[in-house]
C-alpha positions in Angstrom: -67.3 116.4 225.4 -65.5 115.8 229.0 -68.6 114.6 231.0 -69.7 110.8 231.5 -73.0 109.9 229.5 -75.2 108.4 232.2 -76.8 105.3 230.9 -80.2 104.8 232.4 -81.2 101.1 232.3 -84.3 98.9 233.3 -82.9 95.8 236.0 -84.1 92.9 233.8 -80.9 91.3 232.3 -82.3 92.0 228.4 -82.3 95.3 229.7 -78.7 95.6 231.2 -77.5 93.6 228.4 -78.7 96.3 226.1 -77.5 99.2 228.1 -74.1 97.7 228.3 -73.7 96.9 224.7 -74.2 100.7 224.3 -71.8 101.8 227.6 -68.8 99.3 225.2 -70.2 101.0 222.0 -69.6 104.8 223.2 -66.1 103.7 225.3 -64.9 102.5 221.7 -65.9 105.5 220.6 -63.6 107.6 223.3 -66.3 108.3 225.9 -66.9 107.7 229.3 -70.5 106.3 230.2 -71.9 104.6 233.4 -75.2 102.4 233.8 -78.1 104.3 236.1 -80.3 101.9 237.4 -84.1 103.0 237.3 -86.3 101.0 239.2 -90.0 101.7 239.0 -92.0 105.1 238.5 -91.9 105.6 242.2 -88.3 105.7 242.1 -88.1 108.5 239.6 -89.4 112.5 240.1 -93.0 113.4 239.2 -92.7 114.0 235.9 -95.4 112.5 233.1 -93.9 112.0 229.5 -96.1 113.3 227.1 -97.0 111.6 223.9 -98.4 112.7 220.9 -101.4 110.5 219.2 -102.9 109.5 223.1 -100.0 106.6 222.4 -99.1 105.6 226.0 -95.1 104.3 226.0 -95.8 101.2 228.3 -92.8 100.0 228.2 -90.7 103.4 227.7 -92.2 105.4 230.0 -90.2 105.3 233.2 -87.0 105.4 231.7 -88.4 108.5 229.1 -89.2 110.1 232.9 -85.9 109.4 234.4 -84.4 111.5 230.8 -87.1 114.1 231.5 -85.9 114.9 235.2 -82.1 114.7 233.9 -81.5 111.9 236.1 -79.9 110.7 233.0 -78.4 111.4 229.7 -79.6 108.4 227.1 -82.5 105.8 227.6 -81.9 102.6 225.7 -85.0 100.5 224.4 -85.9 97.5 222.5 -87.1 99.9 219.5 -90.2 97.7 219.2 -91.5 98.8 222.6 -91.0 102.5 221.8 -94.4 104.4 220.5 -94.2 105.7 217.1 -93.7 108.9 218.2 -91.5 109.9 221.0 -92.6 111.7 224.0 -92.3 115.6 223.6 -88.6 116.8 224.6 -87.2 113.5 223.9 -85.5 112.4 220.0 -83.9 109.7 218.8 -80.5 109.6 219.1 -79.2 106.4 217.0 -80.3 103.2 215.7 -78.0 100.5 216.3 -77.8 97.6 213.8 -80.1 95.2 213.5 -80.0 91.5 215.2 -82.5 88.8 214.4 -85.4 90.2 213.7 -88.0 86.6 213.8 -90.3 85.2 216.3 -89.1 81.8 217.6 -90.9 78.8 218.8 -89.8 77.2 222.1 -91.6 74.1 222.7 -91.8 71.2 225.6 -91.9 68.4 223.4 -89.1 67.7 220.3 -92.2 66.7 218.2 -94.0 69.2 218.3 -92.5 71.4 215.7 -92.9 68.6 213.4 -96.7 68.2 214.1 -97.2 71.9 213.0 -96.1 71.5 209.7 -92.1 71.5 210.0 -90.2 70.0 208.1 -87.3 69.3 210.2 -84.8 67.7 207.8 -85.4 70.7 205.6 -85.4 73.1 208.3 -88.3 75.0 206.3 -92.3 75.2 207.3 -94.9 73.7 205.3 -98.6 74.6 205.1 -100.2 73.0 208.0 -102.9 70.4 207.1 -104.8 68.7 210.1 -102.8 69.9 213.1 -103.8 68.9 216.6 -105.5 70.8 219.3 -102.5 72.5 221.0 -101.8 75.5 223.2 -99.7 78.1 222.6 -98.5 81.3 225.1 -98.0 84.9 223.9 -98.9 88.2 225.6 -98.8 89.6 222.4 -101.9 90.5 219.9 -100.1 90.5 216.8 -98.4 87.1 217.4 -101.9 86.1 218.4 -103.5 86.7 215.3 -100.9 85.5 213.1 -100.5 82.1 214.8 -104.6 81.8 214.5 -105.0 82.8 211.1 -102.5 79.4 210.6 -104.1 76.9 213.4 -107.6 78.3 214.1 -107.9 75.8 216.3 -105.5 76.2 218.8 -106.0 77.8 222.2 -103.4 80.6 222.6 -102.6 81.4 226.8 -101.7 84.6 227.8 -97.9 85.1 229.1 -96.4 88.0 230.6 -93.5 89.2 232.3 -89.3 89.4 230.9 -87.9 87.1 229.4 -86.8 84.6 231.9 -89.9 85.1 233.9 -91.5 83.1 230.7 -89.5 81.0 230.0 -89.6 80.0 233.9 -93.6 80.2 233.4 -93.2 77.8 230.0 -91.3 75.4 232.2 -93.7 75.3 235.0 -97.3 75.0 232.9 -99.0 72.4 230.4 -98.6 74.3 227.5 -97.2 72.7 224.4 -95.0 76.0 223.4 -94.4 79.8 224.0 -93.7 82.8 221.2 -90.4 84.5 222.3 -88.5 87.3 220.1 -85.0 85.3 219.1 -83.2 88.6 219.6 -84.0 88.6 223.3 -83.0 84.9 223.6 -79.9 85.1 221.7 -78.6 88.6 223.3 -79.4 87.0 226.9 -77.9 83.4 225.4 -81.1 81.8 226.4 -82.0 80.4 223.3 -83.5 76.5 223.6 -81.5 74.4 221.2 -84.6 73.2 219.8 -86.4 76.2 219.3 -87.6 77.0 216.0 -87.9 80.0 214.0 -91.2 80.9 212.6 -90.1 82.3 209.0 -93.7 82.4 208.2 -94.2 84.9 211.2 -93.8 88.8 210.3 -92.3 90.7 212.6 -93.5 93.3 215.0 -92.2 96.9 213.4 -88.5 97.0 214.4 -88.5 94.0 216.0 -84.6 92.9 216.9 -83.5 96.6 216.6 -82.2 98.5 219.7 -83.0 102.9 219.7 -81.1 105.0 221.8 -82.8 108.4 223.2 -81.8 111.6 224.5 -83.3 114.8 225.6 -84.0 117.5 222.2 -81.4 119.8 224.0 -78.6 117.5 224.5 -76.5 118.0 221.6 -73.5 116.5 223.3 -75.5 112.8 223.8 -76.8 113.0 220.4 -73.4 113.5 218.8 -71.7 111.0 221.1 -74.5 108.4 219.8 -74.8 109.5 216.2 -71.9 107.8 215.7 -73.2 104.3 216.7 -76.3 104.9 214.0 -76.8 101.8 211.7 -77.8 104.0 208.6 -79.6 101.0 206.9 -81.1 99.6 209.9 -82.5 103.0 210.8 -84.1 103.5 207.6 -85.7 100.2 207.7 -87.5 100.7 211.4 -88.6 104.1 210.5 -90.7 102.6 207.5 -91.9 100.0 209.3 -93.1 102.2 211.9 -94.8 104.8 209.4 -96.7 102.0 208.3 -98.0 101.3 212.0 -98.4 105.1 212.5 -100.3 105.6 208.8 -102.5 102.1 210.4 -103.0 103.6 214.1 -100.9 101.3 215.5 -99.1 100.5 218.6 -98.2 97.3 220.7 -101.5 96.2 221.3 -102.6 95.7 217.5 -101.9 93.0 215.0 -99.8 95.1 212.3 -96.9 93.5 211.2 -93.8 94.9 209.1 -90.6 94.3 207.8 -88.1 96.5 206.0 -85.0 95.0 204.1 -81.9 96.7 201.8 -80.8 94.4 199.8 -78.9 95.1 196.3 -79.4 98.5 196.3 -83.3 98.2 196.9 -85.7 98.0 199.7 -87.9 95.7 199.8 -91.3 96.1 202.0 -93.7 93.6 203.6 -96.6 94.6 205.8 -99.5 93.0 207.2 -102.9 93.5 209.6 -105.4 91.0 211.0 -108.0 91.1 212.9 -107.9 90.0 216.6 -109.2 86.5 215.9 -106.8 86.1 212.9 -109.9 85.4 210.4 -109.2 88.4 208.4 -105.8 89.3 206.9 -104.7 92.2 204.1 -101.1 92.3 203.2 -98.7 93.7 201.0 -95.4 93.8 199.6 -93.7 96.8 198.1 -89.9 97.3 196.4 -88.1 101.0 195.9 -84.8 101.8 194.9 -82.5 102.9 198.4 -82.8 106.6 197.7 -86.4 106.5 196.2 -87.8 104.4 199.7 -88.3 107.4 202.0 -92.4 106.7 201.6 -92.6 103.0 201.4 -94.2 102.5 204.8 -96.8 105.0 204.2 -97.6 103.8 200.8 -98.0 100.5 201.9 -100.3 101.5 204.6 -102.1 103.5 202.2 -102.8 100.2 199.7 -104.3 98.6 202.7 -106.4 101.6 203.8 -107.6 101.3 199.9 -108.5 97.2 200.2 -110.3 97.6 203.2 -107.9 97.5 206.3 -110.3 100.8 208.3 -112.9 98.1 208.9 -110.7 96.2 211.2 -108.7 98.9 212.6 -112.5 100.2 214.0 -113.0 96.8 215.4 -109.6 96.8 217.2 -110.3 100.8 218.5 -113.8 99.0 219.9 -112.0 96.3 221.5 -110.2 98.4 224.1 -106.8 96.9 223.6 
């Protein structure tokens, strides 16, 4: 393989800092690669990515475009972002391994953590009792619904934008803390030095793991790639997002999972709640390595069985 893999990259610096942790990957590896800089859709030819399932890529798409007009060779995304199935033409091309895959707590005020129920000399989280009226900022549902399901009565904010546009936004309001993912802190080196990580919090499916794409046809890219493939870490996100699949799933819904190898085994946790946190089915699941190809979509399945399609309908009727 002589040519240079062209790297197309988002401008947000969790973006480039992804795409150039895979340019140093594949130039360890022996080949050349370069970072193209997609913009917005305007910036990119006409060309709609398809996917299957009505599942729009939100925040895939332009980059899955810019792949589809071979204006580049790879597409890197925060795998959590990327619909559970690809848009037609496009495959997966490697998995790399996993960072951090919790939600952390950034809050304005060093006591704060403590009035939620941490217990900061033993760095672990207690059952909240009687918690004040706080506020809280996420743009995401699931996050949402977890937090309430723990403090009803908080008031959770909506907050949008990259990372450093909320953590500017955090700075600038009256709100007593913000969700972030630590992988995007840490990769960026952003991460408050009081921020706390909310071990009670499942994660989004392949939350912390970073997917590399590449047109079906490129055989070349995908070899060149391959090689970067975290075996373990792929196997993990792919049952995590079966289980979001087998539940409907996408960014916009409360489903939480988490895949993890450990010993030999694989152990599975999974969760949905409704959008107001009140309801909550979850489950936990073990397999041996070789035996865990189905343990997302069995999981899925036990929920579907203890009544999970009742609040899937309710989310489908919210819009979302």
């Amino acid at each position: 393989m002589k040519k240079t893999i062209r790297i197309g990259t988002r401008d947000s610096q969790l973006a480039l800092w992804q795409a150039t942790h895979v340019q140093e990957q594949l130039q360890q590896k022996g080949f050349a690669a370069e970072l193209v800089h997609i913009k917005s859709d305007g910036d990119i030819d006409l060309v709609t990515p398809l996917y299957a399932m009505g599942v729009q890529g939100v925040f895939t798409k332009t980059l899955d475009a810019a792949l589809l007009s071979n204006r580049v060779d790879i597409a890197v995304h925060s795998m959590k972002d990327v619909p559970v199935q690809l848009a037609q033409g496009l495959r997966q091309a490697a998995v790399l391994e996993r960072a951090s895959y919790k939600d952390l707590l950034v809050c304005k005020e060093e006591t704060i953590p403590a009035a939620l129920g941490f217990d900061v000399a033993a760095q672990q989280w207690l059952q909240p009792q009687n918690t004040p009226v706080l506020s809280f900022a996420t743009s995401s549902i699931r996050r949402k619904a977890q937090w309430l399901n723990r403090y009803p009565h908080h008031r959770i904010e909506n907050l949008r934008g990259n990372v450093n546009t909320r953590l500017q936004k955090l700075a600038d309001s009256d709100w007593n803390g913000a969700i972030f993912a630590a992988a995007g802190l840490e990769r960026i080196g952003l991460r408050p030095a009081g921020a706390v990580e909310l071990d009670w919090m499942l994660p989004a499916p392949s939350q912390g793991a970073i997917m590399i794409v590449c047109r079906e046809e490129d055989g070349d890219s995908f070899e060149a790639c391959h090689l970067l493939n975290h075996a373990d870490t792929a196997l993990c996100t792919q049952l995590e997002k079966d289980f979001l699949k087998m539940l409907m799933g996408g960014c916009s819904t409360p489903i939480s999972a988490l895949a993890q190898v450990k010993n030999g085994s694989v152990y599975f946790e999974g969760n949905i709640l409704s959008l107001d946190g009140r309801q909550k089915l979850e489950t936990r699941l073990e397999a041996a390595r070789d035996l865990s190809a189905g343990l997302g979509i069995t999981a899925a399945k036990q929920l579907l069985n203890r009544g999970a399609a009742p609040i899937i309908e309710a989310i489908r009727h919210a819009g979302l």
